[in-house]
C-alpha positions as CSV (number, residue, x, y, z in Angstrom):
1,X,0.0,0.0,0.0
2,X,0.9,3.5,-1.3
3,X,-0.4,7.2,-0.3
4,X,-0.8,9.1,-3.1
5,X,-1.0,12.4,-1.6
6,X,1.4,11.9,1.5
7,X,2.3,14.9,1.4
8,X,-1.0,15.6,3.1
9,X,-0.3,14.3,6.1
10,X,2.4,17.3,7.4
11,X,-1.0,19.3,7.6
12,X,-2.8,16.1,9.1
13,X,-0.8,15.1,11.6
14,X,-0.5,18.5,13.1
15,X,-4.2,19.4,13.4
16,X,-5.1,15.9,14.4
17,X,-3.0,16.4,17.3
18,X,-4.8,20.0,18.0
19,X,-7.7,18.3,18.2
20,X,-6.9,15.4,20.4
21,X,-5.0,17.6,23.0
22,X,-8.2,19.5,22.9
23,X,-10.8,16.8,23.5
24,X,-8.7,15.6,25.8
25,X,-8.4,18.7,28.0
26,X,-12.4,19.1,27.5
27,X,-12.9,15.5,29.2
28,X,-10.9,16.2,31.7
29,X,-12.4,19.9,32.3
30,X,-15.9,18.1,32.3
31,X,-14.7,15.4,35.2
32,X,-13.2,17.8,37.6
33,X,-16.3,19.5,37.2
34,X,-18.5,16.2,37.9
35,X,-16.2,16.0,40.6
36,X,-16.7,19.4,42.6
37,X,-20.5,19.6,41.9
38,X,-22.8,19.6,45.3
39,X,-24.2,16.2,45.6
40,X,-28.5,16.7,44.9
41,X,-29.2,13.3,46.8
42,X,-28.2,13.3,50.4
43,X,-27.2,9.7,52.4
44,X,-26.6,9.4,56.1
45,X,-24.3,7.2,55.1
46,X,-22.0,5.6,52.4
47,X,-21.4,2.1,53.9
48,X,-24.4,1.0,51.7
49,X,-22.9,2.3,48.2
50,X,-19.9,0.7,49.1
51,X,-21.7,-2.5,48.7
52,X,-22.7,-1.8,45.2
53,X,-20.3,-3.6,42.6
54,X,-20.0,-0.4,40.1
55,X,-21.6,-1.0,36.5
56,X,-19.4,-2.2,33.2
57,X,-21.4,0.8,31.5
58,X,-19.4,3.3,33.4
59,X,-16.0,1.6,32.1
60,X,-17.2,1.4,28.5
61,X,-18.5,4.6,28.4
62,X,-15.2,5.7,29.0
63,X,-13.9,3.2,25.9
64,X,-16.3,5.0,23.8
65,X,-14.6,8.3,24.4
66,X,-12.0,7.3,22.0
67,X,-14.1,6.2,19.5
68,X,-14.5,9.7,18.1
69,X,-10.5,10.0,18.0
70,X,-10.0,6.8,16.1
71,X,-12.9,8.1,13.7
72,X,-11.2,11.0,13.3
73,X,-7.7,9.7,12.5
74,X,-9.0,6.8,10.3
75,X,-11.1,10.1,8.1
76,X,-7.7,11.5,7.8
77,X,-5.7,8.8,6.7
78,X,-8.2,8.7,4.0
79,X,-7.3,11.9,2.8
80,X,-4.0,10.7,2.1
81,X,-5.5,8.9,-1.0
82,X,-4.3,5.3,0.1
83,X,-3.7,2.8,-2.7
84,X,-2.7,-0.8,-3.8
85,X,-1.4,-2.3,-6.7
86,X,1.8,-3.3,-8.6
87,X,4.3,-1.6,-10.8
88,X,5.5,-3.6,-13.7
89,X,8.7,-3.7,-15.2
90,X,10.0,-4.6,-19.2
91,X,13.5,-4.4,-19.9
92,X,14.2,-3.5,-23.2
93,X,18.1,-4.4,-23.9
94,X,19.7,-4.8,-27.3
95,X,22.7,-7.7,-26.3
96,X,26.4,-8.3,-27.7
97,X,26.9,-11.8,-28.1
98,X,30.5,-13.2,-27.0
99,X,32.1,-15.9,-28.5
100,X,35.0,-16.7,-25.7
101,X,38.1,-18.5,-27.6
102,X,40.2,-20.1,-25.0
103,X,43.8,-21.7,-25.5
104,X,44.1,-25.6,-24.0
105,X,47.4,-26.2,-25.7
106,X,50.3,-27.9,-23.6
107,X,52.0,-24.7,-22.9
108,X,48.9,-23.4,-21.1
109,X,50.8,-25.9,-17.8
110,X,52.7,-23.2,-17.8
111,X,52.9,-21.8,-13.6
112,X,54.4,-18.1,-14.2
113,X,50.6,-16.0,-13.9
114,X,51.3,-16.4,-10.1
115,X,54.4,-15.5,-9.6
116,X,54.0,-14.3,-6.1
117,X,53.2,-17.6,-5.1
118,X,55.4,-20.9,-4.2
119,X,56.0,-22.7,-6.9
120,X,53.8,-25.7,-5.5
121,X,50.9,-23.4,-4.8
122,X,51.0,-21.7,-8.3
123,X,48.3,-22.5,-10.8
124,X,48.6,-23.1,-14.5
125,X,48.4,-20.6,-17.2
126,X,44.4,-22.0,-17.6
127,X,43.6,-22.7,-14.4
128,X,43.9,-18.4,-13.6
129,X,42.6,-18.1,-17.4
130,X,39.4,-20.1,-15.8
131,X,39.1,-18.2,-13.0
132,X,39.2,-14.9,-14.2
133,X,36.8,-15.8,-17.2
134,X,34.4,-17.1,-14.8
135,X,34.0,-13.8,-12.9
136,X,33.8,-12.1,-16.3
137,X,30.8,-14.4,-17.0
138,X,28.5,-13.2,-14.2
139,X,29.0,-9.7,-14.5
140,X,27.1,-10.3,-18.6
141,X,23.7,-11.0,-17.3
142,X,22.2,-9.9,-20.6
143,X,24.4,-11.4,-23.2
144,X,24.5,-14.5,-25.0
145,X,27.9,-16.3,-24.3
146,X,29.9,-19.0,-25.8
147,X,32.9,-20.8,-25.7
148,X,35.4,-22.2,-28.3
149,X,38.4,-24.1,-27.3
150,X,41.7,-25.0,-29.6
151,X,44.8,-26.9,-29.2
152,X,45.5,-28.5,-32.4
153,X,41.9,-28.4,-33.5
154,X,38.5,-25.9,-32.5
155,X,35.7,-27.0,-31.4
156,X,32.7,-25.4,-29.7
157,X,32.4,-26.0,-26.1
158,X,29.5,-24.1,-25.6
159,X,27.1,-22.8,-28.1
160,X,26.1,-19.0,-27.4
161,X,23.7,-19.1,-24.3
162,X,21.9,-17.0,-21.3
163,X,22.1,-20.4,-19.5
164,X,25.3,-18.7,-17.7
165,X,25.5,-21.4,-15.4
166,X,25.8,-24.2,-18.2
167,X,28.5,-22.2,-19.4
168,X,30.3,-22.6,-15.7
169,X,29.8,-25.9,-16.1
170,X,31.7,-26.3,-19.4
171,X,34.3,-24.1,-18.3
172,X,35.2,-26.0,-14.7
173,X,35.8,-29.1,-17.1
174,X,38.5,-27.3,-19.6
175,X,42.3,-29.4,-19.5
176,X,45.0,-28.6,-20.7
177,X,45.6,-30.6,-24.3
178,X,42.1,-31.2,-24.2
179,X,41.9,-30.4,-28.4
180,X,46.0,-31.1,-28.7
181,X,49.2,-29.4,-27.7
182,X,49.9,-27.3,-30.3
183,X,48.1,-23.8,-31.2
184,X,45.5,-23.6,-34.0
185,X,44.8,-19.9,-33.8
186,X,43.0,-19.3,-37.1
187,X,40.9,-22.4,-36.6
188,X,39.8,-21.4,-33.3
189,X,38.5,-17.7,-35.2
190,X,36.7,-19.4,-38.0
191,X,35.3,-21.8,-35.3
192,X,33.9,-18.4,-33.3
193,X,32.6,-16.3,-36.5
194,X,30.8,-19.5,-37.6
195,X,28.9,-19.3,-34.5
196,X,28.4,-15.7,-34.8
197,X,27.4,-15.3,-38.2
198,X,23.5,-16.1,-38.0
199,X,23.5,-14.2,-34.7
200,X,21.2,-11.1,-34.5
201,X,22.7,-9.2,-31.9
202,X,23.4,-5.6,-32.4
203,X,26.9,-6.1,-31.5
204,X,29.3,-9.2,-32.0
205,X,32.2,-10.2,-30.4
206,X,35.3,-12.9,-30.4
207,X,37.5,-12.5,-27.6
208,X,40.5,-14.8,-28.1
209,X,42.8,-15.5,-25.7
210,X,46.2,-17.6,-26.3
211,X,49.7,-18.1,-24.3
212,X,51.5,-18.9,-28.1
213,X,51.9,-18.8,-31.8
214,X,49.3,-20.1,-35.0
215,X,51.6,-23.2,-35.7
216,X,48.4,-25.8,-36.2
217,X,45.3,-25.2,-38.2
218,X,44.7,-24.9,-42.1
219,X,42.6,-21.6,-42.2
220,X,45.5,-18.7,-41.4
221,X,44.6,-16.0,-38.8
222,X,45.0,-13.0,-41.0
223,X,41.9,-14.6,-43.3
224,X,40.1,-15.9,-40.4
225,X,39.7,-11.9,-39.4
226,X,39.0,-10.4,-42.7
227,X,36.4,-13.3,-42.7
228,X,35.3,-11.6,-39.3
229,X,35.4,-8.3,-40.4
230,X,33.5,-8.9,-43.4
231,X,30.3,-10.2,-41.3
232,X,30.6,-7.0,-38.7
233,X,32.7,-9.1,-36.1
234,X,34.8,-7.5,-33.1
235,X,37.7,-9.9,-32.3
236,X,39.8,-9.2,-28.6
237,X,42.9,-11.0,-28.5
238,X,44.4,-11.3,-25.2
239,X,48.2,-13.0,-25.2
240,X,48.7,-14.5,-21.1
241,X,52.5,-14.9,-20.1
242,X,55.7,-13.5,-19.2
243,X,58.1,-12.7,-21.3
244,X,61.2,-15.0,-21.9
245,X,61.0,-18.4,-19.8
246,X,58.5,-19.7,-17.8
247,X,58.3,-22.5,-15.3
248,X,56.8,-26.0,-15.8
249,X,56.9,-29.0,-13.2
250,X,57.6,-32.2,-15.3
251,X,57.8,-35.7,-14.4
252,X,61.6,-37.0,-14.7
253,X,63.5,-40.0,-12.9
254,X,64.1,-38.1,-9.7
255,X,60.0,-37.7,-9.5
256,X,58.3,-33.9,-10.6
257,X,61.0,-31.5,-11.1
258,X,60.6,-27.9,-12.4
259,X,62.1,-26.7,-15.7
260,X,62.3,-23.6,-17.5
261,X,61.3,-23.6,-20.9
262,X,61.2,-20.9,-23.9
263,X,58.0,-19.4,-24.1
264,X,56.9,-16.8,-27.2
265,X,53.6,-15.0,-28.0
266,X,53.1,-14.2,-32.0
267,X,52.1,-10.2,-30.3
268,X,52.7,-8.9,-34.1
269,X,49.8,-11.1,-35.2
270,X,47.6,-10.8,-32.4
271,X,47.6,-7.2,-32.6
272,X,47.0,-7.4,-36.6
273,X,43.8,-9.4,-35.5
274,X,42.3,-6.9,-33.0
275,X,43.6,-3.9,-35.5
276,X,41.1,-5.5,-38.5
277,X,38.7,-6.1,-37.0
278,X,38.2,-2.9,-35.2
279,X,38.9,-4.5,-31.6
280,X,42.2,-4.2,-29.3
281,X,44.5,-6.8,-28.2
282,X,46.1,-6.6,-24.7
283,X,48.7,-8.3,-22.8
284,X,48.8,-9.8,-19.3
285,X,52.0,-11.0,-18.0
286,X,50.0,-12.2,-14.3
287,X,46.9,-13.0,-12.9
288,X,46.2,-9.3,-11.9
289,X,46.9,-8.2,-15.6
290,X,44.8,-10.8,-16.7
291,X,41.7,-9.6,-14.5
292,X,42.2,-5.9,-15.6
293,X,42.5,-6.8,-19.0
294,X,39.1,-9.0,-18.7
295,X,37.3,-5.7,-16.5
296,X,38.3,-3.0,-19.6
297,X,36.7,-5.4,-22.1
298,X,33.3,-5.9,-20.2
299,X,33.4,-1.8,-19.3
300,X,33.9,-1.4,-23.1
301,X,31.4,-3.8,-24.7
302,X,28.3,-3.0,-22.5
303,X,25.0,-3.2,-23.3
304,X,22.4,-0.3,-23.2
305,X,19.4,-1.1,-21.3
306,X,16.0,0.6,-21.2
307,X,13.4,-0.1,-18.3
308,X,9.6,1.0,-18.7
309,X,7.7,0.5,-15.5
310,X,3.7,0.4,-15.6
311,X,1.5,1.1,-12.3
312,X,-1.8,-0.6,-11.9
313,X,-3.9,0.3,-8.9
314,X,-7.1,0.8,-7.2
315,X,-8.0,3.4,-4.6
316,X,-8.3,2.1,-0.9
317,X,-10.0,5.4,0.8
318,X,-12.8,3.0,1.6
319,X,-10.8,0.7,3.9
320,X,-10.5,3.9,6.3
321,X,-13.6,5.7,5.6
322,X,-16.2,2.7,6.1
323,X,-14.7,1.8,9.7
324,X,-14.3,5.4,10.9
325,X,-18.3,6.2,9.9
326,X,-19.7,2.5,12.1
327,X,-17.2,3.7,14.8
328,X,-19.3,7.2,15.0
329,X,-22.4,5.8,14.2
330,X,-21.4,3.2,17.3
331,X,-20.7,5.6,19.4
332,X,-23.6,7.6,19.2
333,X,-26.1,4.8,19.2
334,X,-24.5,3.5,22.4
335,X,-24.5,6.7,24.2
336,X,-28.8,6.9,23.0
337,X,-28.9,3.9,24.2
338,X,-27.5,1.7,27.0
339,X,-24.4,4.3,27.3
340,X,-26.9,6.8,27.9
341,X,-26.4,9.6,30.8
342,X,-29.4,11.0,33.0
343,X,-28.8,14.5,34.7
């Protein structure tokens, strides 16, 4: 319940309170004056009167004093223009669908995005990749998302879904070498745009990530984004690594042993991707980069969203008006009546 004309009740409140400090003062004028009065009947004594148990009329005539107070305050709460309904609410939102292409290849074991760690408490290069992506996820309430993965092959993952938590799902179970060791970057674009061809979103977007070079893959990554381009398709490319060596644990005869190994990210064509297709590419050399580099592509690619709200409701004066007119009308049939006072 709502008031629609609230604002009526700074000039209610104040006179109701007028009136009750008066009525009250009148009551009370009227009893000391009840009291004082010369008795007309004279008794010798009052042991007798004692006796008498006094009436329950005296103690609801009192109760009925009030009744014109609550009247009074229900008439004015009336005033106020009370009201029910509901208010409705349609979201109008033109989406971006995201196509999310995610490197499994066998450098992905890499443990250098959490440097500041131990080395035996470090996660691999997809394990952060995971994370990071997840939280990515839920902030896009309104947008269709997908998921391609590549090694030395693409496949879809996930076809382009609001079913976010389906998408979780998919992602928890990514491995590294899942689709091969070896990095099919083209293949993992045309993979993408295919999905995002017949899409009717206003905007469209690839955002690739990889820890390495195109080295697998027929379909070359230069003609996988004029093929993007072509069809209105934004691509992201995101490379995840340091720069020179990083470290992997390997199995060897003395049990798991950590090496350093030669890593290298293809920057040149990465940034020749995101530069056709009218996107950016971005690199993150740890697991804070990576998260900042995920936040300025969600604050960048944002949809717009439009909310009309619609009020239904009824007027509820009646609720307070009906109640306050029987309390009056109670009141002054019971003091006619049984509640009535002989001088």
């Amino acid at each position: 319940m709502f008031f629609a004309d609230r604002w009526l009740a700074w000039v209610l409140l104040p006179l109701f309170a007028v009136f009750a400090a008066a009525f009250v003062v009148a009551h009370a004028g009227a009893l000391g004056r009840r009291l004082t009065r010369t008795a007309a009947v004279r008794f010798p004594t009052l042991a007798a009167l004692k006796l008498l148990a006094p009436s329950w009329s005296l103690s609801l005539r009192t109760l009925t004093q009030g009744l014109r107070l609550l009247s009074v305050a229900l008439l004015m709460i009336a005033m106020t223009r009370p009201q029910t309904g509901r208010t409705q609410s349609r979201v109008v939102t033109q989406g971006i669908d995201i196509m999310l292409a995610i490197d499994t290849s066998g450098t992905m074991r890499a443990l250098d995005l959490d440097a500041y760690r131990p080395i035996q408490m470090r996660r691999d290069r997809l394990k952060v990749v995971k994370d990071v992506v997840e939280e990515f996820v839920k902030k896009r309430d309104n947008d269709q998302i997908g998921m391609v993965v590549f090694g030395d092959e693409a496949f879809t993952q996930c076809p382009l879904t609001l079913d976010h938590g389906i998408l979780a799902t998919f992602l928890d179970h990514l491995e590294v070498g899942m689709a091969g060791d070896r990095t099919a970057i083209g293949s993992a674009l045309g993979r993408a745009t295919q999905r995002l061809e017949k899409s009717s979103a206003k905007s469209r977007v690839i955002v690739l990530l990889t820890d390495g070079r195109n080295n697998a893959g027929t379909l070359p990554p230069a003609k996988a984004a004029e093929v993007a381009k072509s069809l209105g398709i934004k691509i992201y490319t995101i490379g995840a690594g340091t720069r020179g060596q990083a470290p992997f644990i390997q199995d060897t005869v003395f049990g798991k042993q950590v090496v350093y190994e030669d890593v290298a990210i293809d920057e040149d064509a990465l940034q020749q991707i995101a530069k056709t297709t009218g996107g950016a590419y971005f690199r993150a050399e740890d697991a804070d980069g990576l998260e900042r580099i995920y936040d300025q592509i969600d604050k960048l690619e944002r949809t717009e969203i439009e909310m009309k709200q619609y009020m239904e409701y009824n007027e509820r004066f009646a609720w307070f008006v009906t109640p306050a007119l029987l309390l009056l009308l109670a009141e002054v049939v019971l003091l006619g009546t049984r509640l009535r006072k002989i001088p």
